[in-house]
N, C-alpha and C positions, 0 to 999 in steps of 0.2 A: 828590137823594140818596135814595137807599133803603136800607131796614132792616130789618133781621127783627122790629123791635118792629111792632104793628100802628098804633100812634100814627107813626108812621117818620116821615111827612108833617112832623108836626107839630117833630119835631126837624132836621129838613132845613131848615124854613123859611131860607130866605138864605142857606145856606153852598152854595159852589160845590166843586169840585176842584180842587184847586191844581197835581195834575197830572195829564196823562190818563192811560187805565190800560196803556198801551204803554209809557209812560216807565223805569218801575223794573217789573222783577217783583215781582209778589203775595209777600205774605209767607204762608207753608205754616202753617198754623194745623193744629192736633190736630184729629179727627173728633169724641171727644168734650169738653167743658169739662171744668175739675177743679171736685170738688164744691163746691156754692155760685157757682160762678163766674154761669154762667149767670144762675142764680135771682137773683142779685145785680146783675148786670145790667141784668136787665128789671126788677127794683125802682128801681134809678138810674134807668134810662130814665124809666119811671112817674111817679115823682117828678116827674122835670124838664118832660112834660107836666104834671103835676098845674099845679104850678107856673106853667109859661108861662100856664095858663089861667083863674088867678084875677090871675097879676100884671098889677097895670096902671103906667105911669110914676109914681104920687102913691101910691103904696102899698107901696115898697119901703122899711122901715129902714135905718140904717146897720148894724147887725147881720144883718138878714136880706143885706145886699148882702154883706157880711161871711161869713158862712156858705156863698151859691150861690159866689162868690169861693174861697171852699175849696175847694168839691166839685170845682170846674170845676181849681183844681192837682192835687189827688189824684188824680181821672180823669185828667187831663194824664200825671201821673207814670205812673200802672198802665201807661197806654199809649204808652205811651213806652218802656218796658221790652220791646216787642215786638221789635224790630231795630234797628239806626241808622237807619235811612229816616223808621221811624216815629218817633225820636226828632227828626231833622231838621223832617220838617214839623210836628211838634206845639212846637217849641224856641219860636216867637213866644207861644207863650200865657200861660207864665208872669210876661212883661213886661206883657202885655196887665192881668193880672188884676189886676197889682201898682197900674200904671197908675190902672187903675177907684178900686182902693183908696185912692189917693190924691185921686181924682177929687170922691169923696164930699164933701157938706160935714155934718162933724159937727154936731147938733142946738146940743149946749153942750161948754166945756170936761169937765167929770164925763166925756160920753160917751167922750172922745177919750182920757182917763187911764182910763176902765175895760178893765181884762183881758181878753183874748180867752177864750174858753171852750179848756180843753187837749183836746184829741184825740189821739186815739194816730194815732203813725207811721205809715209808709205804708210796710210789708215783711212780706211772711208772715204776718199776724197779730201781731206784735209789739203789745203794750200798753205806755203810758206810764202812770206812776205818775202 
């Protein structure tokens, strides 16, 4: 997989195509992003190397699994909004992540009754109270 981030490598590790690039036409993307888009981007990106780089198996919270778990829906959703195609092949992940979430073995009960942190929506910018 390649990328325009220069970490690219590093978020390719292990994903394959699911399908080759003759199968469906490309989806026609604008020339330029809308503001912040971009910049927002290569800061996820960033992040998720940052991340891959300190994580090791014995060192992930149920929180912190909890959190990369979100991001990876959220980014699922934005892109997903790109066409039905892209919403088809991204449809698996959200079970996936749910999956994980259940996967975890909470510390103690306290952990498992504590609150998720509230984040805002995922549209336009929309804020939750």
């Amino acid at each position: 997989m390649t990328t325009a981030h220069p970490r690219g490598r590093a978020l390719g590790r292990g994903i394959q195509s699911l399908i080759s690039p003759g199968d469906q036409p490309a989806i026609r993307l604008a020339d330029q992003a809308a503001p912040g888009v971009e910049e927002r981007a290569d800061a996820a990106a960033e992040a998720a190397c940052d991340l891959g780089d300190v994580a090791v198996p014995s060192g992930w919270s149920a929180a912190a699994v909890e959190d990369a778990a979100e991001a990876i829906d959220v980014l699922t959703a934005a892109l997903s909004a790109l066409d039905p195609q892209a919403a088809r092949l991204l449809a698996p992940i959200p079970a996936a992540t749910a999956a994980l979430r259940q996967h975890i073995e909470r510390p103690d009960p306290a952990a498992e009754a504590a609150p998720l942190r509230r984040r805002r929506s995922l549209g336009h910018g929309a804020q939750t109270t």
